[in-house]
C-alpha positions as CSV (number, residue, x, y, z in Angstrom):
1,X,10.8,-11.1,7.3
2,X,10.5,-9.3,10.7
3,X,8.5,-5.9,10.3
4,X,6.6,-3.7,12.6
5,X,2.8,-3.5,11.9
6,X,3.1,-0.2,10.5
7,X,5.0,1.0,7.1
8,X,5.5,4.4,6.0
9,X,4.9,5.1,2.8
10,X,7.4,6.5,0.4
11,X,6.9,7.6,-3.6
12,X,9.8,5.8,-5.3
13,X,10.3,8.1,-8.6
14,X,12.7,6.8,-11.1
15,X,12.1,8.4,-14.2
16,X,12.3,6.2,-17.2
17,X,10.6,3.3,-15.2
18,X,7.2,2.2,-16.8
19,X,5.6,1.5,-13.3
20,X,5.7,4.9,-12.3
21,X,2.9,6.3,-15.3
22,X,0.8,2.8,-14.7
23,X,-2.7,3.5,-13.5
24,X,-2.5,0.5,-10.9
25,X,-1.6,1.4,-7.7
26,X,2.3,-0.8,-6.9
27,X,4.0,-0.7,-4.7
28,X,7.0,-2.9,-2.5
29,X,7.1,-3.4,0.8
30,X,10.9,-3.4,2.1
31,X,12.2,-5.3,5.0
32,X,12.9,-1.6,6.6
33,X,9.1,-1.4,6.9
34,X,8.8,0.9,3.9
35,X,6.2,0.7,1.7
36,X,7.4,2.5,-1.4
37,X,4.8,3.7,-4.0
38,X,5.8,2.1,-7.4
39,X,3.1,4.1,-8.8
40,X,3.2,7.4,-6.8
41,X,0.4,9.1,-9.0
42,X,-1.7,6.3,-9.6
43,X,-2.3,6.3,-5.4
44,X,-2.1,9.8,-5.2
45,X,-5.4,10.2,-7.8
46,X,-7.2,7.1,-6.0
47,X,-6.8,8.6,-2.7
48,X,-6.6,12.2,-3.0
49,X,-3.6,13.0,-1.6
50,X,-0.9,15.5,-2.8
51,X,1.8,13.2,-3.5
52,X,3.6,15.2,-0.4
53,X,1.5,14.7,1.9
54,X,1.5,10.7,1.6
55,X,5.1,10.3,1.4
56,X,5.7,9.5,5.6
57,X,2.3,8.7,5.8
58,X,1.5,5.2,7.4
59,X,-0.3,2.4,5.7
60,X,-2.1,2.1,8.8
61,X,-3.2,5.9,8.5
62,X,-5.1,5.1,5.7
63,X,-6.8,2.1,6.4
64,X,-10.4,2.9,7.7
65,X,-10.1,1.0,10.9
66,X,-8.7,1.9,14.2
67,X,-5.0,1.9,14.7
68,X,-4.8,-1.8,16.6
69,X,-6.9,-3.1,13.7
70,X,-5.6,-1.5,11.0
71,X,-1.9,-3.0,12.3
72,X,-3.5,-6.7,12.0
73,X,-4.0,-6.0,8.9
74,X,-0.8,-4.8,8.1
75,X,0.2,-7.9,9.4
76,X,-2.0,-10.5,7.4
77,X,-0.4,-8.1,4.2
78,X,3.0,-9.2,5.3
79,X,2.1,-12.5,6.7
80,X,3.5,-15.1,4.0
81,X,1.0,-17.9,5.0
82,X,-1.7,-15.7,4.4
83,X,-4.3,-15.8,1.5
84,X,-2.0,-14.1,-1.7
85,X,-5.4,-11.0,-1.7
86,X,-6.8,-9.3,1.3
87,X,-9.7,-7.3,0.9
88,X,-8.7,-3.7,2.8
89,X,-10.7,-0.3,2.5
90,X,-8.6,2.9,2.3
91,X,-9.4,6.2,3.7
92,X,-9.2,9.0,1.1
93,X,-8.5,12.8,1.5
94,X,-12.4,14.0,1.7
95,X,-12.8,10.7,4.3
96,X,-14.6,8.9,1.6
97,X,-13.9,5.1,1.9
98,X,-12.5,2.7,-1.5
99,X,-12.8,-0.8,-1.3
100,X,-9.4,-2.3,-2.5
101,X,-8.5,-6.0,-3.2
102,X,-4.6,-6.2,-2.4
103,X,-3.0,-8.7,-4.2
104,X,0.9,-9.9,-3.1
105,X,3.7,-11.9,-4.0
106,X,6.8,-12.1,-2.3
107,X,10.4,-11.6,-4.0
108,X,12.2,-15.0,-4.2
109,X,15.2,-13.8,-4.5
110,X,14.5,-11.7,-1.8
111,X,12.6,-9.7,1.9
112,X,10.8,-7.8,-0.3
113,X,6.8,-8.6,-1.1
114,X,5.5,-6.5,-3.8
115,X,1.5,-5.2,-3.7
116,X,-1.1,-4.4,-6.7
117,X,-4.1,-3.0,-5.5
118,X,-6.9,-3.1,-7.6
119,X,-10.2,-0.4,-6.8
120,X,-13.5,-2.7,-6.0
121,X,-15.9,0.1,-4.8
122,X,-16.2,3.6,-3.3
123,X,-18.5,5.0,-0.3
């Protein structure tokens, strides 16, 4: 899979699916460099963010580095020889930092590489 080193995030509501009320936050990334938020709420409460204003967000918005950095790690996330967790701090709302460990694995069957991240710390 080919993608830019930026996605834009998207809430993906189904109603009825029991991803969307989990408290972890999931989502997919899709090989038109969206990353849609399996768990729209769940990232909306971690990060602070109406649910609004992060749909068309960039990942790399949130990620408390610069924009060139921020795209390698986008890239390592999509990167299929990469280790299966990265380790990548999100910017919230009030600018406080969380400490998230990523975890992947990529569809078989498919482009698609679908993303748990799990909350290690806050600043």
């Amino acid at each position: 899979m080919r993608l830019s080193r930026d996605l834009i995030l998207v809430p993906c509501a189904s109603p009825g699916k029991t991803c969307e009320a989990s408290d972890l936050m999931m989502a997919r990334v899709q090989p038109t460099g969206v990353f849609e938020l399996l768990s729209p709420a769940a990232w909306a409460r971690e990060l602070g963010y109406p649910l609004d204003e992060l749909s068309g967000k960039s990942l790399c918005e949130l990620i408390f580095l610069e924009k060139p950095a921020a795209g390698e790690v986008v890239a390592a996330l999509l990167d299929r020889n990469a280790v299966h967790s990265l380790e990548i701090t999100l910017r919230c709302k009030d600018q406080r930092r969380k400490f998230f460990t990523f975890h992947r694995r990529f569809d078989p069957h498919g482009d698609a590489i679908y993303v748990v991240a799990d909350k290690v710390s806050e600043v």
